[in-house]
C-alpha positions in Angstrom: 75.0 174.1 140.9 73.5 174.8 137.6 75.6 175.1 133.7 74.6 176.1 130.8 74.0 173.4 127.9 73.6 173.5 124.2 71.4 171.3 122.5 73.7 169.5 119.9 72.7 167.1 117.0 73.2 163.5 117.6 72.5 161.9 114.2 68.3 162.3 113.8 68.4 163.0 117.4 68.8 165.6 119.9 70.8 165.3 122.6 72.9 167.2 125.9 76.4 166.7 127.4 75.9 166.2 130.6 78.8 166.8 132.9 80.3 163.5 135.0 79.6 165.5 138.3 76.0 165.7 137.4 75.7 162.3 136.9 77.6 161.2 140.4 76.0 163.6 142.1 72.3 162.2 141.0 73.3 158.7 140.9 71.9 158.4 137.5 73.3 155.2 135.1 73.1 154.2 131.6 69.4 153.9 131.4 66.9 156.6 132.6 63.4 157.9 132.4 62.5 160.9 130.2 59.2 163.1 131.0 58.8 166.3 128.8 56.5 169.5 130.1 56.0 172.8 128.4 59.2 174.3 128.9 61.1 171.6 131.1 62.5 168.3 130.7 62.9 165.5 134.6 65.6 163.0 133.8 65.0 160.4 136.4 66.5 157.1 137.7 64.7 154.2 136.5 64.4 151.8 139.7 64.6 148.1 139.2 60.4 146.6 139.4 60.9 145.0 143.4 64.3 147.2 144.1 64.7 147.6 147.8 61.7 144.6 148.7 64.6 141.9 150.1 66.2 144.7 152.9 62.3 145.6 153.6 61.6 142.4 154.1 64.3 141.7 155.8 63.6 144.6 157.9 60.2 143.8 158.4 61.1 140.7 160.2 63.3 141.9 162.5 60.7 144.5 163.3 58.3 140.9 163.5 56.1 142.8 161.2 56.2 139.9 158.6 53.1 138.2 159.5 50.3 137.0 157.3 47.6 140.0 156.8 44.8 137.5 156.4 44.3 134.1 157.4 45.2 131.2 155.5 41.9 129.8 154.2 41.7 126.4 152.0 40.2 126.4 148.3 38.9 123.4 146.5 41.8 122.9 145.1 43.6 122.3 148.4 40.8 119.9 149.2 40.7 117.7 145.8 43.9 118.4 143.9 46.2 118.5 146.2 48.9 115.9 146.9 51.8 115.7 149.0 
């Protein structure tokens, strides 16, 4: 589905009304990411820094996939520092 939209004034600003279905429909919130080319404008959801690593985790270890990728090796400071 695609609308027409008029570019209003927002104070020193620019800015669109963007119609509720739009939103739903893109699952977009209060806070999004902005990236401007010649002649087009991406509105994008902004994703949480780790969003989504719990349930991979999660599934990783049901897949028993969460094993150690290299082997545990001791430092010096496991040898000297250390204390239980």
């Amino acid at each position: 589905m695609a609308v027409l939209a008029k570019i209003v004034r927002i104070g020193n600003y620019r800015g669109l009304h963007i119609p509720k279905v739009f939103l739903e429909e893109a699952s977009l919130t209060d806070r999004v990411a902005l990236r401007a080319e010649p002649g087009k404008l991406t509105v994008s959801a902004v994703r949480s820094p780790r969003s989504g690593w719990t349930e991979a985790a999660r599934e990783a270890h049901v897949a028993g996939d969460d094993r150690l990728v290299d082997p545990p090796s001791q430092t010096d400071f496991d040898e000297s520092d250390w204390r239980w």
